[in-house]
C-alpha atoms as one frame of an Amber mdcrd trajectory, in Angstrom:
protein
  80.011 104.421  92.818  82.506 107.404  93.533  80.538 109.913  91.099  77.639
 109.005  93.343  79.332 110.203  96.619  80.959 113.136  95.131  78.219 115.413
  96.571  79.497 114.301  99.801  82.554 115.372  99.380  82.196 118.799 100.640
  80.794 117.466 104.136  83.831 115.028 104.285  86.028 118.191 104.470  84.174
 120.294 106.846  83.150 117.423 109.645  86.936 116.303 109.627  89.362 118.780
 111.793  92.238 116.892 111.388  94.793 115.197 108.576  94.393 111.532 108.822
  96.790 110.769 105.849  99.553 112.467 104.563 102.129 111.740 101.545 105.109
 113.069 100.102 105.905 111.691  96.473 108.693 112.428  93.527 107.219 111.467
  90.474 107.366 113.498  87.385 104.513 115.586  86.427 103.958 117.797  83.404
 104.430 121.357  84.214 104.494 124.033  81.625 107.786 125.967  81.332 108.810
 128.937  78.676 105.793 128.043  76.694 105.744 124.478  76.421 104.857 121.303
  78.251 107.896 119.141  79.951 108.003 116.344  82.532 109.648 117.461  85.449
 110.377 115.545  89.100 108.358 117.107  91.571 107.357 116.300  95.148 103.483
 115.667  95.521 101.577 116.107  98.054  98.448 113.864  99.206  96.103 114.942
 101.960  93.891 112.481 103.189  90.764 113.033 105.013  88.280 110.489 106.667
  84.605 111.500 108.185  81.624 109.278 108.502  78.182 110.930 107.019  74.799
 110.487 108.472  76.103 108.069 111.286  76.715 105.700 108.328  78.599 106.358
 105.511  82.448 106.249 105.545  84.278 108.255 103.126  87.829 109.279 102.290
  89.049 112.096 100.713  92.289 112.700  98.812  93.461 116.326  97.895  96.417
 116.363  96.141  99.190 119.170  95.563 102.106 119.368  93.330 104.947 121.405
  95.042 104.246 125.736  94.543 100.978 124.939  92.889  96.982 125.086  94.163
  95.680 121.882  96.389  92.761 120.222  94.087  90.471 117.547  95.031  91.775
 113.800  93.663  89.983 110.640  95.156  86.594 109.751  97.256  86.864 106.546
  98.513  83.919 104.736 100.272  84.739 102.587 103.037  82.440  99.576 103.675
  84.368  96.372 102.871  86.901  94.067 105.024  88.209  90.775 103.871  87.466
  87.862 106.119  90.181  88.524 108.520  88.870  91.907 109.077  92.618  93.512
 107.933  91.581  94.462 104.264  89.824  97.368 103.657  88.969  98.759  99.930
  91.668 101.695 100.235  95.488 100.338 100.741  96.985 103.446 102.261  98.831
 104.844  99.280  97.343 107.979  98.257  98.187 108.081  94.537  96.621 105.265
  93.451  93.625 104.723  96.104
């Protein structure tokens, strides 16, 4: 389902003006230092971003950047479910794993 809405992606980010999500993290990541790979703890960084498509599709997108790197693309998340009491939706809010 997501590698079907990743050609929406691109829209996602340029019909939504503002940060709806943000996330700071320490978790170790692997990082290459003096020619080999380590884990090191490092604060991550998720961006989330929410726009609706053609008056009908609701996406999220999560960038994610690891502290004095680049900002890369992570998660689309489609947004169309809600449990019976209306509270549930299919993303939970924490960036890393949605």
């Amino acid at each position: 389902m997501r590698l079907k809405l990743l050609h929406l992606a691109p829209d996602v980010l340029n019909k939504s003006h503002l940060l709806q999500d943000y996330d700071v993290r320490n978790i170790f990541v692997r990082k290459k230092i003096n020619s080999r790979w380590d884990k090191v703890l490092t604060d991550v960084y998720y961006y989330g971003f929410i726009a609706v498509i053609k008056n009908k599709i609701r996406l999220k997108i999560i960038i994610k950047e690891v502290a004095g790197g680049e900002k890369y693309f992570w998660s689309i998340i489609p947004f169309w479910k809600m449990n019976n009491e209306g509270k549930k939706r299919l993303f939970e809010g924490n960036l890393e794993e949605d």
